[in-house]
C-alpha positions as CSV (number, residue, x, y, z in Angstrom):
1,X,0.0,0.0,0.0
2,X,1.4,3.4,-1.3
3,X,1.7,6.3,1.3
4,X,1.2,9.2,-1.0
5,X,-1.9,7.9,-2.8
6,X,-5.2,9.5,-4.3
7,X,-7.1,8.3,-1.7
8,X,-9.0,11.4,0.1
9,X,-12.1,12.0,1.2
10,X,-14.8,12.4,4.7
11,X,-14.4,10.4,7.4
12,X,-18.1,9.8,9.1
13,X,-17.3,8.3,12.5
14,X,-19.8,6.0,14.4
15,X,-19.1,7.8,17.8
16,X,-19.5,11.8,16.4
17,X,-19.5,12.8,19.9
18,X,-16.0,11.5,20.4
19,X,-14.5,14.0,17.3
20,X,-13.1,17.4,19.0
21,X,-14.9,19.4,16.1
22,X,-17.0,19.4,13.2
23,X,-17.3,15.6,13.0
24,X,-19.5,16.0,9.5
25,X,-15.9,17.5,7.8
26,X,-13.3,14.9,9.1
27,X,-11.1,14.6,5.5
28,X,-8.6,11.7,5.6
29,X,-5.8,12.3,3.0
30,X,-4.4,9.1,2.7
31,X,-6.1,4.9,3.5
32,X,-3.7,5.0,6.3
33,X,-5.0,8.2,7.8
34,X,-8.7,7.0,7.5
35,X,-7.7,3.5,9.2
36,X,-6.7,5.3,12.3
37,X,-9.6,7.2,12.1
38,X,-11.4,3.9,12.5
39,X,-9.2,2.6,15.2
40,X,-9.7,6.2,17.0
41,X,-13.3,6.1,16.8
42,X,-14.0,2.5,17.9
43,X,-11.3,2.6,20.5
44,X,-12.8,3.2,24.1
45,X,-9.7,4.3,25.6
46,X,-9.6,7.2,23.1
47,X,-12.0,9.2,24.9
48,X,-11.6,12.6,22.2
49,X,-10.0,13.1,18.9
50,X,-9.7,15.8,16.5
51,X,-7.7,15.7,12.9
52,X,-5.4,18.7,11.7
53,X,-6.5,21.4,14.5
54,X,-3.5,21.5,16.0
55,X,-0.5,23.9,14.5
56,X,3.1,24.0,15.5
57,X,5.9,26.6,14.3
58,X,8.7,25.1,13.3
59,X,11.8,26.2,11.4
60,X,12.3,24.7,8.1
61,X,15.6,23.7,6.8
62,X,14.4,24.5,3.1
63,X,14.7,28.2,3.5
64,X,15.3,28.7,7.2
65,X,11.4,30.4,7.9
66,X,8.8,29.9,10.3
67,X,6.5,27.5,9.1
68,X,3.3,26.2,10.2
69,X,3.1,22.0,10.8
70,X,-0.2,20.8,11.4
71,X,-0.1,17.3,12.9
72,X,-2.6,14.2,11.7
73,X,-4.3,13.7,14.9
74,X,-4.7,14.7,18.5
75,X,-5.7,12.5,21.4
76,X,-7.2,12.7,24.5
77,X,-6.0,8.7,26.2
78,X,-7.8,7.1,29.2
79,X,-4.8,5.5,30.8
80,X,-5.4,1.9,32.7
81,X,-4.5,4.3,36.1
82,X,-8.2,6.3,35.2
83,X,-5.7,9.2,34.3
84,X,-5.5,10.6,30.9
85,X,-2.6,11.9,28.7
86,X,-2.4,14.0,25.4
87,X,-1.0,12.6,22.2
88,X,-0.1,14.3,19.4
89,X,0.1,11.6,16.2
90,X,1.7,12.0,12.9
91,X,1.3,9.0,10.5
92,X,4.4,8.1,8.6
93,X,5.7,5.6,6.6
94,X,8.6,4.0,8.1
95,X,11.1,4.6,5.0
96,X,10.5,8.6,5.4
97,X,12.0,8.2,9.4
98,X,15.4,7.1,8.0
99,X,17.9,9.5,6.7
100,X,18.7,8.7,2.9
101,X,22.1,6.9,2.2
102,X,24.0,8.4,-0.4
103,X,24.8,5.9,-3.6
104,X,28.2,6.5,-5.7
105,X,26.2,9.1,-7.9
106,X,24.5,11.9,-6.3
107,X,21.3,12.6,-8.4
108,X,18.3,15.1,-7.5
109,X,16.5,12.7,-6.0
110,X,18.6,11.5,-3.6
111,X,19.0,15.6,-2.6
112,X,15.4,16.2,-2.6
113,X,15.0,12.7,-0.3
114,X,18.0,14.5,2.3
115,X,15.7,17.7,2.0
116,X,12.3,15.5,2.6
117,X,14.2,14.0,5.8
118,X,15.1,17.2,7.0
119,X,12.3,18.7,6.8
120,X,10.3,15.6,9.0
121,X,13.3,15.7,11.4
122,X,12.5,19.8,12.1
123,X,8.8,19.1,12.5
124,X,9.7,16.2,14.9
125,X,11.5,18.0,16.8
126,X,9.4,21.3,17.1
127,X,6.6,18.7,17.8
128,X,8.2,17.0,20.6
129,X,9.0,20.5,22.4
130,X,5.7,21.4,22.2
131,X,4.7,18.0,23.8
132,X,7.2,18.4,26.3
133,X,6.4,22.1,27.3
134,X,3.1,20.6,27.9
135,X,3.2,17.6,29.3
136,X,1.9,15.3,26.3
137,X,3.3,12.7,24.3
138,X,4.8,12.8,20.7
139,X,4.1,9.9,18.6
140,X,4.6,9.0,14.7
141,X,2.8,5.9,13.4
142,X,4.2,3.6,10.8
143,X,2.7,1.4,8.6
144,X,4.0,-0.8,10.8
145,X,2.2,0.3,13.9
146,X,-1.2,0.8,11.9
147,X,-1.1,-2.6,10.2
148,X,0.3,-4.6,12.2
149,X,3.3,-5.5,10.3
150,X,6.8,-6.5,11.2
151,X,9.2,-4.0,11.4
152,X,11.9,-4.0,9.1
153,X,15.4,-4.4,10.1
């Protein structure tokens, strides 16, 4: 299944009441967005959700501005303890969390991949300062973690 695919459109979730905002204009932008969607909505430790609300400056290493990142999801977690936590998801694919390996040839691609990994690093870690200043938790979901499949080595 391809990360970057055509697949958009409205989520309509079972448990509206659940969605922190306008749950009749929920738009997934990918199958693996919308999956987690489903796994948010029918999951009774996810007691609210909301889906690009949240925006974080970050610096981007493209042309050194402020830019604005807007993460996939934010939680609200009933912990087994009663308590709950914050978590701020970004869906990923696993490939995109590894920094490219340059080949005997530099082509463009391999530059724009350096420049795509950059870019997801500085968003990480603006992300995960925000969490931190806040108490919540930072988390980026793979293919791996959405599907169930083994992790590659």
């Amino acid at each position: 299944m391809s990360y970057k695919s055509k697949y958009k459109g409205l989520f309509v979730p079972k448990n509206p009441a659940k969605y922190h905002g306008d749950s009749s204009r929920i738009v997934f932008r990918s199958l693996w967005e919308r999956r987690c969607m489903v796994m948010f909505d029918e999951d009774d430790r996810i007691l609210k959700w909301n889906s690009e609300e949240l925006i974080i400056p970050y610096r981007s290493p493209k042309d050194q501005e402020i830019h604005r990142y807007f993460p996939d999801f934010v939680l609200q977690v009933k912990l087994a303890d009663g308590n709950t936590k914050v978590q701020v998801v970004e869906v990923k694919p696993a490939s995109k969390l590894i920094a490219p390996v340059p080949k005997k040839r530099v082509t463009q691609k391999f530059l724009h991949d350096v420049l795509d990994y950059e870019v997801i690093q500085s968003k990480k870690r603006a992300a995960e300062a925000y969490c931190a200043d806040r108490g919540w938790q930072y988390v980026i979901l793979t293919e791996n973690d959405i599907f169930g499949l083994p992790k590659r080595k």
